[in-house]
PDB file with one MODEL, atoms N, CA, C and O in Angstrom:
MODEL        1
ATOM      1  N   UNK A   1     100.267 107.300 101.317  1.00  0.00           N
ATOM      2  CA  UNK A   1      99.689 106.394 100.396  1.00  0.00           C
ATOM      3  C   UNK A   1      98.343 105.881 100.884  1.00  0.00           C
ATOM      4  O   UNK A   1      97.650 106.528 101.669  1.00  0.00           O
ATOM      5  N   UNK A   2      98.053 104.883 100.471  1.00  0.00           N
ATOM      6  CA  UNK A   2      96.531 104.277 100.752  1.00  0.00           C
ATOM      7  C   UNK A   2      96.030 103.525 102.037  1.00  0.00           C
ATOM      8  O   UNK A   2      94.912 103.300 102.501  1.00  0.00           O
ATOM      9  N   UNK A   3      97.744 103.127 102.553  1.00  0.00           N
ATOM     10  CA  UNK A   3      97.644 102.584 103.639  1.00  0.00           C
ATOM     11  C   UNK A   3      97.379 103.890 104.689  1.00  0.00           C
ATOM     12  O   UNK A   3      96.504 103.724 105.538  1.00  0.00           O
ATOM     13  N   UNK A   4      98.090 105.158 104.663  1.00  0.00           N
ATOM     14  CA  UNK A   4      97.560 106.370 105.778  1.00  0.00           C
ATOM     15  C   UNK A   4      96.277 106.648 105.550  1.00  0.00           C
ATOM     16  O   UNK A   4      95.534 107.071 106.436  1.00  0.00           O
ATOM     17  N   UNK A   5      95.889 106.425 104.280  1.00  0.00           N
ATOM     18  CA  UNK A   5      94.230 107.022 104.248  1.00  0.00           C
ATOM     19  C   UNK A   5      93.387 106.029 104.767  1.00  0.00           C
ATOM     20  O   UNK A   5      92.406 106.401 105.412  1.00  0.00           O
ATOM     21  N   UNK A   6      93.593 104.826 104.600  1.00  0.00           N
ATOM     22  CA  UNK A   6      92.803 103.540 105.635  1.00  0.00           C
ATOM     23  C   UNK A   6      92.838 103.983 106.842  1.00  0.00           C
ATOM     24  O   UNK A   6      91.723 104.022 107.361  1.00  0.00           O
ATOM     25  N   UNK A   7      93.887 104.411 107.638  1.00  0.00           N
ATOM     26  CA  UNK A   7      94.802 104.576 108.616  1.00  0.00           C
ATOM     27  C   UNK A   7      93.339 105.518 109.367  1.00  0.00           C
ATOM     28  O   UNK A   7      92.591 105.325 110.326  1.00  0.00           O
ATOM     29  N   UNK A   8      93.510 106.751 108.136  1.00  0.00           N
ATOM     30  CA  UNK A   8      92.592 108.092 108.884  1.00  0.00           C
ATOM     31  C   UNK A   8      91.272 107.777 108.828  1.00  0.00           C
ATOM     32  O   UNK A   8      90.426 108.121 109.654  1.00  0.00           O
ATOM     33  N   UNK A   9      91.110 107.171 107.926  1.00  0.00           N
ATOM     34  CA  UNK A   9      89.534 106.501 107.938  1.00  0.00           C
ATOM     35  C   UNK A   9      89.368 106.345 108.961  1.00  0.00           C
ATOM     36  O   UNK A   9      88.824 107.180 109.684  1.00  0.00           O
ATOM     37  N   UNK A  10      89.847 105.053 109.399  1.00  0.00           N
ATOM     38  CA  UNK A  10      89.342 104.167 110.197  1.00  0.00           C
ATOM     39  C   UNK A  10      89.139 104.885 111.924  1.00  0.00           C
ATOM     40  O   UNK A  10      88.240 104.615 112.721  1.00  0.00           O
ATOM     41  N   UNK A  11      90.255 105.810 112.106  1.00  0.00           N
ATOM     42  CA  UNK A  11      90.742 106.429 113.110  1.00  0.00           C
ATOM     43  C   UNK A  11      89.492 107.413 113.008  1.00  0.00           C
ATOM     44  O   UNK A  11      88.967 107.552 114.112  1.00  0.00           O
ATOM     45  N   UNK A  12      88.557 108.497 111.484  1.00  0.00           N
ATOM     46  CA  UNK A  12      87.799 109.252 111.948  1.00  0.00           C
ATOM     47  C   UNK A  12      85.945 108.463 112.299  1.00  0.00           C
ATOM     48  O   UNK A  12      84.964 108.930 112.877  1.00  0.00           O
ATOM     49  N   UNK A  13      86.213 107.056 111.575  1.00  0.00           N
ATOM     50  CA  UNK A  13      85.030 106.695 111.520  1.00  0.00           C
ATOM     51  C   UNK A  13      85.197 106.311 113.342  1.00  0.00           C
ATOM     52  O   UNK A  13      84.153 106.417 113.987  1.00  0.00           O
ATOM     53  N   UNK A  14      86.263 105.955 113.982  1.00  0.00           N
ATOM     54  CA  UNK A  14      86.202 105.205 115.547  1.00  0.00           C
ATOM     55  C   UNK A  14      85.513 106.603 116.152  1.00  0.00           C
ATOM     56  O   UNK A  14      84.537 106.759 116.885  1.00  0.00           O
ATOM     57  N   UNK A  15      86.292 107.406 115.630  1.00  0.00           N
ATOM     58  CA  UNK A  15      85.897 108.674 116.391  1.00  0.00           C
ATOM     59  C   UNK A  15      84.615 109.258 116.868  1.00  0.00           C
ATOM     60  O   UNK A  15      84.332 109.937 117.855  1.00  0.00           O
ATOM     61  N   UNK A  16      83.805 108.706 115.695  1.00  0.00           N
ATOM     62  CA  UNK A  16      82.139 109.237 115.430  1.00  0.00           C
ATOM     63  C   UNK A  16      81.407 108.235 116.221  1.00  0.00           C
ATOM     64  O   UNK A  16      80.185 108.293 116.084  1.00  0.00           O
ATOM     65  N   UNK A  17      82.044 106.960 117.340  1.00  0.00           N
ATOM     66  CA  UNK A  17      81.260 106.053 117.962  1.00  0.00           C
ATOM     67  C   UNK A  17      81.765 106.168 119.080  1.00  0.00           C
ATOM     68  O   UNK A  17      81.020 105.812 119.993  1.00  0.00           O
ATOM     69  N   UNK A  18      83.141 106.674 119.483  1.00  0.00           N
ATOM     70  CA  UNK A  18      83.470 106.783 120.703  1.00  0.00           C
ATOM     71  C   UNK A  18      82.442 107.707 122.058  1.00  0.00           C
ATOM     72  O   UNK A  18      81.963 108.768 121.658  1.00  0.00           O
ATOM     73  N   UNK A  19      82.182 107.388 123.311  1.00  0.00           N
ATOM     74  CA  UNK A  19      81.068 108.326 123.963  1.00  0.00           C
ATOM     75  C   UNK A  19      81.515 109.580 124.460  1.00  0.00           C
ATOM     76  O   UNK A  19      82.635 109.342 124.911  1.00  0.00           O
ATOM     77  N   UNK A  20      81.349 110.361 124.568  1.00  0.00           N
ATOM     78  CA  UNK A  20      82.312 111.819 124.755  1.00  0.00           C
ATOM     79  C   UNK A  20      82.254 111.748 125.937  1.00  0.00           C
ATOM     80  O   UNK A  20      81.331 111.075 126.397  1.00  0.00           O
ATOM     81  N   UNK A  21      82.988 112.254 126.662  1.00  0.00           N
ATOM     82  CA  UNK A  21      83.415 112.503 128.104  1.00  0.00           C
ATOM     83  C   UNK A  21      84.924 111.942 128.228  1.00  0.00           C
ATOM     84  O   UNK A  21      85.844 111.894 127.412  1.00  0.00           O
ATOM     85  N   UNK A  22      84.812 111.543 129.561  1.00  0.00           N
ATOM     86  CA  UNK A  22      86.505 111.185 130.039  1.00  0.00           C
ATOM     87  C   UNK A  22      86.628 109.674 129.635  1.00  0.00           C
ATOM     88  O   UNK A  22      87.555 109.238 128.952  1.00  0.00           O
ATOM     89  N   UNK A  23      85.253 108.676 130.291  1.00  0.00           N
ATOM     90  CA  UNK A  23      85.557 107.264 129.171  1.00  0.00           C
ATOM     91  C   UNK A  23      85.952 106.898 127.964  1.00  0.00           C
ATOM     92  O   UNK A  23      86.529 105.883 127.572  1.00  0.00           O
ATOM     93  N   UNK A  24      85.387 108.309 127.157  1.00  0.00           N
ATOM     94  CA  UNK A  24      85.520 107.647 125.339  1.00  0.00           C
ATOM     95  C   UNK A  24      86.862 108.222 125.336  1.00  0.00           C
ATOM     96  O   UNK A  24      87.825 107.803 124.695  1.00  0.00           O
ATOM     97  N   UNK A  25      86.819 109.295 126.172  1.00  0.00           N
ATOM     98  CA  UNK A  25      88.838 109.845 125.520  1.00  0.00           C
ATOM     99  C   UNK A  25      89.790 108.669 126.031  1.00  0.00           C
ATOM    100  O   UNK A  25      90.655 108.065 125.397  1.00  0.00           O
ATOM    101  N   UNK A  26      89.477 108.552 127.054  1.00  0.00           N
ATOM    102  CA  UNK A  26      90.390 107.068 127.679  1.00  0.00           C
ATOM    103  C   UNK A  26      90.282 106.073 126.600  1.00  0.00           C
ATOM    104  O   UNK A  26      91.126 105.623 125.825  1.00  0.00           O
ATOM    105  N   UNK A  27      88.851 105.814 126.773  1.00  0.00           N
ATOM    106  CA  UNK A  27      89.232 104.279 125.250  1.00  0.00           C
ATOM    107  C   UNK A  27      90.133 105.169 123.728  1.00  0.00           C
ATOM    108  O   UNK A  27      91.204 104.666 123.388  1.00  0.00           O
ATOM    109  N   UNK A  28      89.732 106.155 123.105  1.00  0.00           N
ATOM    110  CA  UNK A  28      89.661 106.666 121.995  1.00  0.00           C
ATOM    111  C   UNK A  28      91.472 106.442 122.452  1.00  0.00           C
ATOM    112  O   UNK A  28      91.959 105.405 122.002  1.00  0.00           O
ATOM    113  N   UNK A  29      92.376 107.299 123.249  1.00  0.00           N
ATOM    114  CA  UNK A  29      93.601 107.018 123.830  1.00  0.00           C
ATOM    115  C   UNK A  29      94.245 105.912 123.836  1.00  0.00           C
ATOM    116  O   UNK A  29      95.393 105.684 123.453  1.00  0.00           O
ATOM    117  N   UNK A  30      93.091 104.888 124.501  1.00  0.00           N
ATOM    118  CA  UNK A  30      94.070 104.107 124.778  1.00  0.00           C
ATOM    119  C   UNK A  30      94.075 102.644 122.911  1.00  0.00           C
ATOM    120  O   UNK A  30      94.796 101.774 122.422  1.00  0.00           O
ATOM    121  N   UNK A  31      93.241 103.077 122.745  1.00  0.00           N
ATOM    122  CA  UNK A  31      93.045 102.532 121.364  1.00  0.00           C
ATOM    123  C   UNK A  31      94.181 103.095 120.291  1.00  0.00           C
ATOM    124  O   UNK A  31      94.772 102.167 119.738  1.00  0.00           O
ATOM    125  N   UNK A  32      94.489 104.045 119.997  1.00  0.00           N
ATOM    126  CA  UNK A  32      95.673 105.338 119.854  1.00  0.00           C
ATOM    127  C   UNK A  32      97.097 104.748 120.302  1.00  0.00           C
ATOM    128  O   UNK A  32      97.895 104.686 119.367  1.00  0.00           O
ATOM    129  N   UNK A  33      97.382 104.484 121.039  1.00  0.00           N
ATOM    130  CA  UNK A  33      98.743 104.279 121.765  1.00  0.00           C
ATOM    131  C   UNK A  33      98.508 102.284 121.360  1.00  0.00           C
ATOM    132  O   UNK A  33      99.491 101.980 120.684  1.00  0.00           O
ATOM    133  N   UNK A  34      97.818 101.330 121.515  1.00  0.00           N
ATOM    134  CA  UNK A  34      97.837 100.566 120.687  1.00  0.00           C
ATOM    135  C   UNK A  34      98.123  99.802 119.519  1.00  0.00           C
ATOM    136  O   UNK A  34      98.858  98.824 119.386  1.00  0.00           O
ATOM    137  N   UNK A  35      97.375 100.453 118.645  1.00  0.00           N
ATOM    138  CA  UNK A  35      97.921 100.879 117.205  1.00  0.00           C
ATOM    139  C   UNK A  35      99.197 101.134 116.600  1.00  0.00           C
ATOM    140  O   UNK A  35      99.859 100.570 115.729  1.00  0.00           O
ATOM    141  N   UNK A  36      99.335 102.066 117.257  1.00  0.00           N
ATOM    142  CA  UNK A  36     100.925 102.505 117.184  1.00  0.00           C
ATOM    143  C   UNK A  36     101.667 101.490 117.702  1.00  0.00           C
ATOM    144  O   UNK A  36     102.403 100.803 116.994  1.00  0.00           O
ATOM    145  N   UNK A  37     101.533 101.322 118.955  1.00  0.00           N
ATOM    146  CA  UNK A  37     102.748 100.073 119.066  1.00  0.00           C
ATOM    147  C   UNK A  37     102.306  98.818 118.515  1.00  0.00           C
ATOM    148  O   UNK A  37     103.284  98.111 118.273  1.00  0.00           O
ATOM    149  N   UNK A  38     101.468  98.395 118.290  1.00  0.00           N
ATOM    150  CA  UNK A  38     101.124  97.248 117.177  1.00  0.00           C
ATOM    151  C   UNK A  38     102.259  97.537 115.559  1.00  0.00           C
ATOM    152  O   UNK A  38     103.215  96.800 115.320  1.00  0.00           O
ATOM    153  N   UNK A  39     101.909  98.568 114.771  1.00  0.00           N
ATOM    154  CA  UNK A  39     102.812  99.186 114.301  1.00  0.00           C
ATOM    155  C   UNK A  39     104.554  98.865 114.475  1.00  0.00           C
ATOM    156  O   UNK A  39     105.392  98.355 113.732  1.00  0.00           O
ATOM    157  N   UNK A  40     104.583  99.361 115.646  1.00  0.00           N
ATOM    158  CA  UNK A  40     106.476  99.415 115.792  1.00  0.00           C
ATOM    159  C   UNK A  40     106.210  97.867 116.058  1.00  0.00           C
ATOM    160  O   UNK A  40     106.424  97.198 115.047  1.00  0.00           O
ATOM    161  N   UNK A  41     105.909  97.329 116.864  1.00  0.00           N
ATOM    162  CA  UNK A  41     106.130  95.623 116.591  1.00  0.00           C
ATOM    163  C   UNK A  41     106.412  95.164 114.965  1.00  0.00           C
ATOM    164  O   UNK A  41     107.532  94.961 114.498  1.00  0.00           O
ATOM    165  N   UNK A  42     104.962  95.037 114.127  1.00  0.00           N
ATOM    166  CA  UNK A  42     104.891  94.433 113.423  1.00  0.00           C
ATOM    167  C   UNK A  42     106.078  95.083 112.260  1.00  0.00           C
ATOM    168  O   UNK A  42     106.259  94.594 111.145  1.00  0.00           O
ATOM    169  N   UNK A  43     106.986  96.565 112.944  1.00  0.00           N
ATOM    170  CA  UNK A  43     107.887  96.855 111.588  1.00  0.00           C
ATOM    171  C   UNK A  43     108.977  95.868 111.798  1.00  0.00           C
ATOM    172  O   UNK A  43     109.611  95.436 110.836  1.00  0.00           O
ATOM    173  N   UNK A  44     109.332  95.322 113.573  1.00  0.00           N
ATOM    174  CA  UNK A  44     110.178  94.255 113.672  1.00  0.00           C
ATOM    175  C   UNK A  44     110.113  93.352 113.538  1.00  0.00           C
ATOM    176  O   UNK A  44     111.175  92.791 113.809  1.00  0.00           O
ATOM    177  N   UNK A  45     109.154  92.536 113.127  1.00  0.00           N
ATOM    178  CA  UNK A  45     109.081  91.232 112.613  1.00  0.00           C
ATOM    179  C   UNK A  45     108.439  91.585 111.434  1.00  0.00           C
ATOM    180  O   UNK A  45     107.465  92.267 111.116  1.00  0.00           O
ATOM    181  N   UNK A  46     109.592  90.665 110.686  1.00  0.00           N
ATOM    182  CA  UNK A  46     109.636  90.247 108.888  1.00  0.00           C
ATOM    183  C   UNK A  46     107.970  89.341 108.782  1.00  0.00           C
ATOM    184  O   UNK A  46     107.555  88.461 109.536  1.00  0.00           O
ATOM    185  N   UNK A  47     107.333  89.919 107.638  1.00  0.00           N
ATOM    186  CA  UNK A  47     106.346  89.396 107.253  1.00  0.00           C
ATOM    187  C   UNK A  47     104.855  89.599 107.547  1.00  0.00           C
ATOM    188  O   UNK A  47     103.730  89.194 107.253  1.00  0.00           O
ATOM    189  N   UNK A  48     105.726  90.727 108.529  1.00  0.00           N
ATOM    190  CA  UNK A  48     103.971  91.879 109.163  1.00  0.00           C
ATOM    191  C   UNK A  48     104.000  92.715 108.463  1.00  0.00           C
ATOM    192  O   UNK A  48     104.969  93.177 107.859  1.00  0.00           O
ATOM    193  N   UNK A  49     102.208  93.231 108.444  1.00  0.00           N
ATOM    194  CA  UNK A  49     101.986  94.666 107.431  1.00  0.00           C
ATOM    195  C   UNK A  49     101.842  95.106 108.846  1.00  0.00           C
ATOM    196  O   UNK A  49     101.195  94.628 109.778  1.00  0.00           O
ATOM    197  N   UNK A  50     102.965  96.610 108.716  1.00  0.00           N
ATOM    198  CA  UNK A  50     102.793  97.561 109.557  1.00  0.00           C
ATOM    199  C   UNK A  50     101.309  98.248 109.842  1.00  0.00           C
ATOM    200  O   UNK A  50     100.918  98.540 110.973  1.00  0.00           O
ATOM    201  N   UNK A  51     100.442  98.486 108.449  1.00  0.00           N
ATOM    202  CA  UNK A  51      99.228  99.411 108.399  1.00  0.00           C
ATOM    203  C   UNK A  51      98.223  98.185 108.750  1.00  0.00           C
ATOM    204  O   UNK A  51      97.119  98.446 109.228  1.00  0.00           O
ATOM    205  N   UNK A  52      98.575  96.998 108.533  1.00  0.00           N
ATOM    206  CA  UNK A  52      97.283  96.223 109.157  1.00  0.00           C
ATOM    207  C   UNK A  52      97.332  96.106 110.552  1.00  0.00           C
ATOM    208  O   UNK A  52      96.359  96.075 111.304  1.00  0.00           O
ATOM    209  N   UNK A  53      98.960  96.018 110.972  1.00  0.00           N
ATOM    210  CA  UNK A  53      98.924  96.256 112.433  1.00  0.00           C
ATOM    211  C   UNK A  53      98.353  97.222 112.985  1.00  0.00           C
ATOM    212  O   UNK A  53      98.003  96.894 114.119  1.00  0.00           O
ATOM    213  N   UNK A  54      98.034  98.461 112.688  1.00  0.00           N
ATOM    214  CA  UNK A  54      98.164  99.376 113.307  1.00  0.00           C
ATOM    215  C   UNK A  54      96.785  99.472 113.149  1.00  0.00           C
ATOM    216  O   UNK A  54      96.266  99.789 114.219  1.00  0.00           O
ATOM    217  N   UNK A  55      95.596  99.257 111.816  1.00  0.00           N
ATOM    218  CA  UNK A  55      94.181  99.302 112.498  1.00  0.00           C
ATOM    219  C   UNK A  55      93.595  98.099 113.506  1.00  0.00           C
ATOM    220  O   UNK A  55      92.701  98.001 114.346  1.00  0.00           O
ATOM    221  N   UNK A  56      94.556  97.305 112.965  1.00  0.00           N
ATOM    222  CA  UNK A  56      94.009  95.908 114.168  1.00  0.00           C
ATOM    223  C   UNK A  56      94.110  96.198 115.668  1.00  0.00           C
ATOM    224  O   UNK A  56      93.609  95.435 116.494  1.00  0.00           O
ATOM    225  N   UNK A  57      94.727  97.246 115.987  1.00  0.00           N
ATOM    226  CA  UNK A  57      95.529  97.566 117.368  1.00  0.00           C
ATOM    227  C   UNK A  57      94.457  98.792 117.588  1.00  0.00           C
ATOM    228  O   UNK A  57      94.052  98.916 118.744  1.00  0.00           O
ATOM    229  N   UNK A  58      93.904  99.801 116.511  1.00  0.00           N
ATOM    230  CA  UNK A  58      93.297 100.628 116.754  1.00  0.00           C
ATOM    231  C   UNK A  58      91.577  99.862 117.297  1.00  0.00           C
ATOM    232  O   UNK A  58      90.993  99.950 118.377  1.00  0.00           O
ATOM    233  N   UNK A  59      91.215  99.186 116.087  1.00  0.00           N
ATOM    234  CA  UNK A  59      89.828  98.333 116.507  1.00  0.00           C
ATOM    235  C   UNK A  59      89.764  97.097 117.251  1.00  0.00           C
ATOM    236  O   UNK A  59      88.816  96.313 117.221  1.00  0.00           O
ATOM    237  N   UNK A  60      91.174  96.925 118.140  1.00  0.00           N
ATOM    238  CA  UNK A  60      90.724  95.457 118.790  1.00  0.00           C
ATOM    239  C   UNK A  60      89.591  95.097 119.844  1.00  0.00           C
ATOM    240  O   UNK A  60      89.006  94.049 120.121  1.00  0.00           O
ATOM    241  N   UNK A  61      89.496  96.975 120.525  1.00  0.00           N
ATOM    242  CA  UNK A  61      88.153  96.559 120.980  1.00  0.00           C
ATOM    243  C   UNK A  61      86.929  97.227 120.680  1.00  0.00           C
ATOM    244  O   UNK A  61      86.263  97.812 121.533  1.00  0.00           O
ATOM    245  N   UNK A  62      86.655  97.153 119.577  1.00  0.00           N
ATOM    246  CA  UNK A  62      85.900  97.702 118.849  1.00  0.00           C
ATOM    247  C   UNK A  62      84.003  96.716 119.808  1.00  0.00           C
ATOM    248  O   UNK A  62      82.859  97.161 119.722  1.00  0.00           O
ATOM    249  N   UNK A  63      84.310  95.834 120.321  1.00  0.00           N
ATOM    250  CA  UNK A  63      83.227  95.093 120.455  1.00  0.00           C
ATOM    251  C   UNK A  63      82.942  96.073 121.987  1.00  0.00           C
ATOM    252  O   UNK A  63      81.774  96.313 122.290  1.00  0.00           O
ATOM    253  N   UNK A  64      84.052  96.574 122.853  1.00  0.00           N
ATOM    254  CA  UNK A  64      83.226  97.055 123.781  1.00  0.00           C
ATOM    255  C   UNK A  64      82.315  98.328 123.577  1.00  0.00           C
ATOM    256  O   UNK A  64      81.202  98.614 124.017  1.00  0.00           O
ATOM    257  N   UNK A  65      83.310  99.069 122.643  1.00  0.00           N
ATOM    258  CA  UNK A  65      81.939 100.048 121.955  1.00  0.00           C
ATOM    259  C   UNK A  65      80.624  99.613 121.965  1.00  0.00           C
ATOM    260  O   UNK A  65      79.673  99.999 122.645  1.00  0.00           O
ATOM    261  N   UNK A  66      80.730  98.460 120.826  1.00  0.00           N
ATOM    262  CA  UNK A  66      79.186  97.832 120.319  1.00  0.00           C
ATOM    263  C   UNK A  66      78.430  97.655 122.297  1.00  0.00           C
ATOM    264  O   UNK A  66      77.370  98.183 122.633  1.00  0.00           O
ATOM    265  N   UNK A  67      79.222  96.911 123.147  1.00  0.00           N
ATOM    266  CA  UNK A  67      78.706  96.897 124.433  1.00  0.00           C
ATOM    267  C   UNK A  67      77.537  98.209 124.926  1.00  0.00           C
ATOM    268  O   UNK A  67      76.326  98.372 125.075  1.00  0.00           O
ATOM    269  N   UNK A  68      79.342  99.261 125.095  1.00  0.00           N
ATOM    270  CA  UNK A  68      78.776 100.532 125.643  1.00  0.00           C
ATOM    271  C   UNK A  68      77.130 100.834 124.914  1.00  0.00           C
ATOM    272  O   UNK A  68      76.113 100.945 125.598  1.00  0.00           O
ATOM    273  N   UNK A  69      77.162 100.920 123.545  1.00  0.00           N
ATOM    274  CA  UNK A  69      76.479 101.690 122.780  1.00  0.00           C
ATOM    275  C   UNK A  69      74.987 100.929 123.246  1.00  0.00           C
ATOM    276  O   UNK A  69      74.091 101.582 123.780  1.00  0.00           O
ATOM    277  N   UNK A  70      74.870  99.465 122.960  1.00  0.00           N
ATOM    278  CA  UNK A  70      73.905  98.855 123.334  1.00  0.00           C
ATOM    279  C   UNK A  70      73.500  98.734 125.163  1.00  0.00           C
ATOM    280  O   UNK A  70      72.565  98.057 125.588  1.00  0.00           O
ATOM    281  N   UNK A  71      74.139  99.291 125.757  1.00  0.00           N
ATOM    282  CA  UNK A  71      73.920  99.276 127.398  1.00  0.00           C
ATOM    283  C   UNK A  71      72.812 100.327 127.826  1.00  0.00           C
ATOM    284  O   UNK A  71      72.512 100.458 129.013  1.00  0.00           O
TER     285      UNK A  71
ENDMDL
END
């Protein structure tokens, strides 16, 4: 549904800012494994959106990018 296509969005737009080498796969990873368990949390507690969990978990550090990029 609309929530996986947010989902892939968001996951191909991170993709196109991450820095290639072994750092961006580490962040791009560890941003990845995040998400997801943001996800399985928020399916156990009543009153979480699973798909908002799961980009909030994907972009939480979306600001060290902005760092890297500007360094």
């Amino acid at each position: 549904g609309l929530d996986a296509v947010r989902g892939i969005a968001a996951a191909a737009g991170l993709d196109r800012v991450v820095p290639r080498g072994a750092g961006g796969a580490a962040f791009a990873t560890h941003s990845a494994v995040v998400a997801c368990a943001s996800r399985v949390l928020a399916r156990r507690q009543a009153g979480l959106a699973p798909a908002d969990a799961f980009l909030g978990g994907l972009l939480h550090d979306f600001g060290v990018l902005v760092a890297w990029r500007l360094a």
